[in-house]
C-alpha positions, 0 to 999 in steps of 0.5 A, a space after each residue: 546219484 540224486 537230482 537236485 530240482 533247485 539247479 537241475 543238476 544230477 549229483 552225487 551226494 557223498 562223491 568227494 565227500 568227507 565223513 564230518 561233511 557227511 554228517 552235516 548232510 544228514 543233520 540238515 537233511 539235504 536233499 538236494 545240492 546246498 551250494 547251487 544258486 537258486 531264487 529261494 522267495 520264501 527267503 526273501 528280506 529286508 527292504 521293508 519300507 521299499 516293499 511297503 511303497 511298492 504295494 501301495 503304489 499297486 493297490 493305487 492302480 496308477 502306473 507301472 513300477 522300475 526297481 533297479 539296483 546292481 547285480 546280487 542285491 534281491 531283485 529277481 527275489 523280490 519279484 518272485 516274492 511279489 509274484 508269490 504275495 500278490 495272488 489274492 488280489 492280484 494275477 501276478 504273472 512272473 516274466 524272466 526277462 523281456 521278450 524278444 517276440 512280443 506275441 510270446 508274452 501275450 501268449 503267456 498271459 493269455 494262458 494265465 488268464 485261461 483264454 482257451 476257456 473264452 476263445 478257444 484253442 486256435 484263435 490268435 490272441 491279441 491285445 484285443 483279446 487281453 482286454 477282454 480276458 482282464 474285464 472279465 478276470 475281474 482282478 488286475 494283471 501285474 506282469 513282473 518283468 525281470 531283467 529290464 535292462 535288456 528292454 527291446 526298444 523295437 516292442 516299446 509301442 507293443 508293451 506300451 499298449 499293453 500297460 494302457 489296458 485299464 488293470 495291466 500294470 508292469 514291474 519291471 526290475 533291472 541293472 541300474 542301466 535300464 532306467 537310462 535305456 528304457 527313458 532314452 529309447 522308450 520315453 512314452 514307456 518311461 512316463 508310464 513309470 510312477 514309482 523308481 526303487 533303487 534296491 542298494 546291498 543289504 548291510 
């Protein structure tokens, strides 16, 4: 049996398998299972013009980003990839969906920016102290936040203060609903948004 880190799954390789199946498996030398879903963003393409606009709304700094579009399109891809490309110029912080407890995203940013190093271990971190990790990171924080349709409207005025800190912006990527729930129950938030990309099924 062998473990298959892309879905996490032990498996075994030629259980159930037949002879020519098996000779495809040594040919592509697959180590692990090469049917399980897993976000590949080395793999990432097309939706050239909506990367190129997304990149040139967050060199400008001026607000925060909504994708959206329906299941299977590319989103959380895409955002993996942005999470991948924006690290020179950017800390490019990669949140799989909303949180439920909003001290839980300041304390994964906080751990990316190496709060340990400038408060210490036991000192509560809070938006206070993002704003002074963020001065002195000297480089803008892009939080990419998957799955926005499942937006909590009861951290709207926390997440809100969180993208007014001068160098924090956010992207957020959701089903086509999250535009209509984050205006609807969050309309301070949804101003913040500059730039809307509709992300629709590759030809």
């Amino acid at each position: 049996a062998e473990f298959c880190s892309a879905c996490g799954t032990r498996i075994k390789v030629w259980s159930g398998v037949t002879k020519g199946q098996q000779k495809w498996f040594t040919k592509f030398n697959w180590q692990g299972h090469p049917f399980c879903l897993t976000v590949l963003p080395q793999l990432f393409t097309g939706y050239s013009t909506q990367v190129q606009t997304i990149m040139e709304k967050i060199a400008s700094r001026s607000g925060h980003i909504l994708v959206y579009g329906e299941k299977g399109v590319g989103k959380t891809t895409l955002l993996r990839w942005l999470a991948d490309n924006l690290g020179k110029d950017n800390h490019a912080i990669y949140v799989a969906r909303p949180p439920i407890n909003f001290d839980d995203l300041i304390k994964l940013i906080a751990s990316e920016l190496k709060a340990n190093k400038l408060f210490g271990k036991d000192n509560k971190i809070t938006l206070y102290e993002i704003e002074a990790l963020v001065k002195k990171a000297k480089k803008p924080v892009v939080i990419l936040l998957d799955e926005a349709h499942e937006f909590a409207p009861e951290i709207e005025q926390q997440m809100r203060s969180l993208g007014d800190i001068p160098g924090v912006n956010f992207i957020l990527a959701g089903l086509p609903a999250a535009r209509d729930k984050i205006k609807q129950e969050s309309p301070p938030f949804f101003d913040r948004i500059i730039l809307e990309v509709y992300l629709d099924h590759l030809e």
